[in-house]
N, C-alpha and C positions, 0 to 999 in steps of 0.2 A: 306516862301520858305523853311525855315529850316524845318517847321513841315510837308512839303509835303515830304521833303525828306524822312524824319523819319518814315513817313509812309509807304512810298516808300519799306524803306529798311526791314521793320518789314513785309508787306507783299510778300514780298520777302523771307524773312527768311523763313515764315509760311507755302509759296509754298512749300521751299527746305525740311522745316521739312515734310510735307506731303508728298510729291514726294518719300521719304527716308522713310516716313512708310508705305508708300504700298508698296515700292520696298523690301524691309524687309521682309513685309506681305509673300512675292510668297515663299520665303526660309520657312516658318512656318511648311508647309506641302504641300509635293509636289503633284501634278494634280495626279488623277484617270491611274493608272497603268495597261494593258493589259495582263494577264498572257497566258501561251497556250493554245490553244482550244485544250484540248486532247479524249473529247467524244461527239462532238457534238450531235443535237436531229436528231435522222434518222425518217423521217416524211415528208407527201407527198409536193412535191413542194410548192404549193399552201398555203400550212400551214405555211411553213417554211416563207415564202417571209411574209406573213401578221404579223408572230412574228417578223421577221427580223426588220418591217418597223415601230412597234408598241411598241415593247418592250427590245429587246437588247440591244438599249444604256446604260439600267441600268440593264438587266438579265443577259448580257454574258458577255465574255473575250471580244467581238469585239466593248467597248464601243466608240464612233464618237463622239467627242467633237467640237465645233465650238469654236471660239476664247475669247468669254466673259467666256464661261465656265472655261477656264485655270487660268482667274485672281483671284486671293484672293480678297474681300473673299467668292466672290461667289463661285469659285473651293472647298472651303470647303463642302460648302452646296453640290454640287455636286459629292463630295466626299463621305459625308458620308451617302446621297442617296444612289447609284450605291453598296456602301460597306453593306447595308441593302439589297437590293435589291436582291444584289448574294446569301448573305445569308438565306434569301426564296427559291431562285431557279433559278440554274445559265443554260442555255441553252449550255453555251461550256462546262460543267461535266453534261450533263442531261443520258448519256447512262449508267452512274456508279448507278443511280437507280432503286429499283426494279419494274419493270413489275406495279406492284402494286400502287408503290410510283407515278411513272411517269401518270400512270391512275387517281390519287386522284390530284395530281398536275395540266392537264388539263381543269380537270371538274371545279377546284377552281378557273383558269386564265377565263374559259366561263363565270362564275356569276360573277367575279369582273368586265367585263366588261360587263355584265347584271344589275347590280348594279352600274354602274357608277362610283365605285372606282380605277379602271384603262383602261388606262391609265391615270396617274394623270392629273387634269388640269390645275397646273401652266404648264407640260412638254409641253400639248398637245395646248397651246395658242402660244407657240414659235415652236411646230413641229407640224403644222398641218395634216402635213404625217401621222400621228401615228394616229388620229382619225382611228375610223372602224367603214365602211359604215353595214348593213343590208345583204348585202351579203357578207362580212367579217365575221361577225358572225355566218351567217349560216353555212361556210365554217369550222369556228371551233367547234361549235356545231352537226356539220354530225361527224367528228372528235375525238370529245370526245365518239359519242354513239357507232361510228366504235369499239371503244377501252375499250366497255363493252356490247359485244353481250349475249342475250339471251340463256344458253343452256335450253332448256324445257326439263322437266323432270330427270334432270340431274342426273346420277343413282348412282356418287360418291359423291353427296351430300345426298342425301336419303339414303345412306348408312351408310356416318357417324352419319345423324342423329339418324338413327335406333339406330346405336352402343350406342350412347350417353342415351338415352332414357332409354334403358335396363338397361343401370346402372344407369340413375336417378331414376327408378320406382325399383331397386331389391336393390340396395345397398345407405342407406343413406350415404349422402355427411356428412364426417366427418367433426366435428369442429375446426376448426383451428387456429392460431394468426388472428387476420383481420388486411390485407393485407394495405399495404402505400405506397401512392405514392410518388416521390423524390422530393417534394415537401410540404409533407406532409399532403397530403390531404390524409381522411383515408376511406375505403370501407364501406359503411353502411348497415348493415347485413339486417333490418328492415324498408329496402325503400316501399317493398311491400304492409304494412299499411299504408301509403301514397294515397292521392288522384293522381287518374291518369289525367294527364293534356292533354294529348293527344295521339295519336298514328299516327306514319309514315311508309311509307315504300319508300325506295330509288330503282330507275334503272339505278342509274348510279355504283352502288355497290353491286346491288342485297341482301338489307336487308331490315329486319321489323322491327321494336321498339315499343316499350310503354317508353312513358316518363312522369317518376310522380314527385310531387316535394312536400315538404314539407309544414306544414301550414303556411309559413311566406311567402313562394314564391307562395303556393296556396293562399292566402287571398288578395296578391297583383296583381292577374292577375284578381280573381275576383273582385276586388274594379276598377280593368283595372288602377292600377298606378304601372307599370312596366318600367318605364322611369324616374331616374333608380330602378330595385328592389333593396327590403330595405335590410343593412347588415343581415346576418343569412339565405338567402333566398341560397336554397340546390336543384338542379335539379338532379335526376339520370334518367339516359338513359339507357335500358337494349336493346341490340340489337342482333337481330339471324341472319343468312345466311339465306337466301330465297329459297324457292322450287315453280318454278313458271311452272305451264303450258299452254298449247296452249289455252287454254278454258277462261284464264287470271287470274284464279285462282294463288292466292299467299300465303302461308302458313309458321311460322317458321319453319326452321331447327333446324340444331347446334347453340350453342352458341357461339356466336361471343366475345360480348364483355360486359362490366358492363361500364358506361363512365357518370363521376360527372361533377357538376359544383357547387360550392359554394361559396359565396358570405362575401368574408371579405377584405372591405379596407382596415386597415393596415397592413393586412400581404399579401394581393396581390395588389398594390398601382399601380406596372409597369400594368398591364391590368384591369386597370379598376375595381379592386377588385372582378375581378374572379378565384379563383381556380381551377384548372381541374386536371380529373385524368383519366385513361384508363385500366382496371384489364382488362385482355383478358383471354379467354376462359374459359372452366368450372374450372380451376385452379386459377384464378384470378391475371395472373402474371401482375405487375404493368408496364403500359408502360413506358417509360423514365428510361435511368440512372441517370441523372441531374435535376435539377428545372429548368434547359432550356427548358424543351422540354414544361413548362407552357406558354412560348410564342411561341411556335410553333403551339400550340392549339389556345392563342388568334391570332394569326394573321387571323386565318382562320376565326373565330369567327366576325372579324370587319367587314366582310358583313352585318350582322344584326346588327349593330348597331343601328337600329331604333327599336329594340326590347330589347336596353340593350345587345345587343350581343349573344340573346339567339334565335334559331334558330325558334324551335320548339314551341310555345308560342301558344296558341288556336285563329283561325281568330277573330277579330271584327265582331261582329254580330250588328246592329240595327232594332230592332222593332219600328215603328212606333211612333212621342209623348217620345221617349225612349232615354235615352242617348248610346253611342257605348256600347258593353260589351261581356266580354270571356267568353263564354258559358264551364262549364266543368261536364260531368256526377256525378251526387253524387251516388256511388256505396252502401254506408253504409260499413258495416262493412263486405262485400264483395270483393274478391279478383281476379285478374286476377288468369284464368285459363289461355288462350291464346289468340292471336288477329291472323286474317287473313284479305285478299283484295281480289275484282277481279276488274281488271282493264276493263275489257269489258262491265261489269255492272258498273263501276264508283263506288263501295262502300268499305270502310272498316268497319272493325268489332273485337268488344274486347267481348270477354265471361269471363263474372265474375262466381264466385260461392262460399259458404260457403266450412267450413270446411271439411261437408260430399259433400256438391261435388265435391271438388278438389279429395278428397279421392276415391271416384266413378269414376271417368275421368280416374285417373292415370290406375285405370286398364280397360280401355275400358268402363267403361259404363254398366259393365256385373255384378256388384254386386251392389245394392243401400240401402244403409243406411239411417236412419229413418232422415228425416228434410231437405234431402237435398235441396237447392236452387242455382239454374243456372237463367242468366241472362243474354243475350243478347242484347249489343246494336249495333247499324249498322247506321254508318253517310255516309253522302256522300262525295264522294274525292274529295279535293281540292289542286290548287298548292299551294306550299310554295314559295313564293314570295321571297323568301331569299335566295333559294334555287335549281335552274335550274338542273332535275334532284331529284328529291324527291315530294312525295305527304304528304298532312297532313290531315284531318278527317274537314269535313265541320261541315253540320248542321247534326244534329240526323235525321234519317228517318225512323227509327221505335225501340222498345221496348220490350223483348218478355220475359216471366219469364217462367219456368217448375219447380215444386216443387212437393216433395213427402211429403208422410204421419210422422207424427209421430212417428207410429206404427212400430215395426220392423216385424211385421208379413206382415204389406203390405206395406212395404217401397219402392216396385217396382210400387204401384201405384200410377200414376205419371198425374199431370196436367199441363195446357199448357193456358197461355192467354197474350194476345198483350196488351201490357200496353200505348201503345203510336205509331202513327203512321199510317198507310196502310198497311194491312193485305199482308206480303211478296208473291211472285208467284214464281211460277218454271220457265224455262229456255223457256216455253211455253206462258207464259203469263196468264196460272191459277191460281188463289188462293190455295195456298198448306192447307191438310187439318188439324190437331191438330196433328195425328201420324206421317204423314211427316214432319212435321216443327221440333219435336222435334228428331226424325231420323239425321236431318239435322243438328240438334244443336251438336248431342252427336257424329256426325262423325267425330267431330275435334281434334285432340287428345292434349293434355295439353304441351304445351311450357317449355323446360327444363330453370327452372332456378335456378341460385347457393348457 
């Protein structure tokens, strides 16, 4: 009797000390705070009510908590969600953004919920509300494309490209410190020796890219063990502004931007040991004031995380009998001239060329130097799967080289032969003949790069 007692009292005690340390607990840190909605998202009804029901409990000032959320120590957890959360993108300050921001901001909320990353699904097993049906998302994907229209032919874009041109073709770019990012990730002058891993172009942002990477990041996409790439592994992304017309033709402009990614676990541990950096325009000013803005980039980044986090990575291809693998052009010791698309034909296209072609292109095409060699490849367009809003370069579907003479007395004469592929057609459906293909080649004028 004594020892029930005893027990008695001791689980008694145990209660009261428990009772007293979650009561304690709630004092720790108090519940998820509302501040004032001072710029809401002005956006159509429809839009609004589907973020309201989907994602505000943790984007906005109007977080709705239900009663378990409030007790510690789940209200922690909930806490320091909702405190992450705002800090991506809070829908009560969403008007204090620019135009710009708020447009990169929607496109990114469509593929997390294209990708299955949001709404989270511990949130959305206890709010089933927040699921988004097939027409929720179309709803926001009309939305996002609303909020990056087409202008064709846009004349203040082809104008500053002009500008920029003239002075990449009349006045070489001086040399200068190479530029760092706040992070210290540093610009690499000699990306363009690099193998090109791929080429994109966006309509959700209206740009083009070549993205090459280095032999440690190229040997790993070609061995296809990119999950994860090995330290040292270096991606640069060179990206233009787009000149798009009705016809679906798409060509670079201006320079947009120079944008790395590199690959060191202990010095970038918080994301997965990626580096990023962002030099914009043809002066290469470092994005970011802080190392913060390195997780600004991987947040966006953890879409692909089935690719290691890297967006742009060459489709899986399998041949038959064949294990999967990344097909990626070996150019030799050939360099991007420039890359274009046309969206109505479904193709992209990168023109490589030696030393005396790039030299020959810069100025039209109107002088030709002994040796030159251009080379044209043209894959077909593929989505990026990573990427709702972006195309990436499929399979190769043809191969085409033009090469001159030795000779400087006949350096303008010039051959023409399809190395790979179906003999290209014109817009008719004819086989174009050796003068017009190469017409066609040399109409494209060379991609300013820094």
């Amino acid at each position: 009797m004594k020892s029930l007692t005893r027990n008695t009292k001791r689980l008694g005690l145990g209660i009261t000390i428990f009772v007293l340390f979650v009561t304690g607990m709630q004092f720790i840190q108090p519940p998820v705070q509302n501040p004032p909605v001072n710029a809401p998202m002005a956006a159509p009804g429809e839009v609004v009510e589907i973020l309201q029901r989907a994602c505000y409990d943790c984007h906005s000032n109007q977080t709705k908590l239900s009663w378990y959320d409030k007790v510690a120590p789940v209200s922690w957890l909930v806490s320091a969600d909702v405190k992450e959360a705002r800090s991506r993108f809070n829908f009560s300050t969403w008007d204090t953004l620019s135009p710009a921001d708020q447009q990169g901001r929607v496109w990114e909320m469509v593929n997390m919920v294209l990708t299955k990353k949001m709404p989270l699904s511990t949130y959305a097993a206890i709010h089933p509300r927040s699921k988004l049906s097939e027409k929720d998302l179309a709803v926001l994907k009309k939305y996002a494309n609303d909020l990056s229209p087409v202008n064709y032919h846009d004349t203040a874009i082809i104008n500053e490209a002009d500008k920029e041109f003239k002075k990449f073709r009349e006045i070489p770019i001086p040399t200068a410190a190479v530029p760092v990012a706040a992070n210290g990730v540093k610009y690499i002058p000699n990306y363009q020796d690099w193998q090109v891993i791929s080429t994109t172009n966006r309509f959700d942002n209206h740009s083009i890219r070549v993205v090459y990477g280095n032999a440690i990041a190229a040997k790993a996409i070609k061995d296809n063990r990119i999950s994860p790439f090995p330290d040292g592994s270096t991606i640069v992304k060179v990206v233009w502004n787009s000149i798009e017309e009705k016809n679906g033709d798409i060509k670079p402009g201006s320079l947009n931007s120079v944008q790395i990614m590199t690959k060191d676990g202990k010095k970038f541990p918080d994301s997965k040991g990626w580096g990023f950096a962002k030099f914009n325009g043809i002066g290469l000013k470092p994005y970011g004031n802080t190392p913060l803005f390195n997780t600004t980039c991987f947040n966006c980044h953890k879409i692909a995380s089935g690719n290691d986090y890297v967006f742009n990575v060459p489709l899986e291809q399998q041949a038959p009998g064949k294990a999967p693998a990344r097909a990626m052009f070996d150019a030799g010791n050939l360099q991007v001239i420039t890359s274009f698309a046309n969206r109505e034909q479904q193709t992209m296209s990168v023109l490589y060329g030696n030393v005396a072609a790039k030299r020959s292109a810069l100025f039209a095409y109107n002088t030709h130097l002994p040796g030159e060699v251009f080379k044209l490849v043209v894959y077909k367009q593929a989505n990026n799967k990573y990427w709702y809003g972006s195309y990436i370069n499929g399979p190769v579907e043809s191969v085409e080289t033009v090469a001159g003479t030795q000779s400087a007395a006949a350096a303008a004469t010039l051959t023409y032969q399809l190395d790979q592929g179906a003999a290209p057609r014109d817009s008719a459906g004819y086989k174009m003949s050796a003068a017009n293909r190469i017409a066609y080649i040399f109409s494209h004028r060379p991609s300013v790069f820094p």
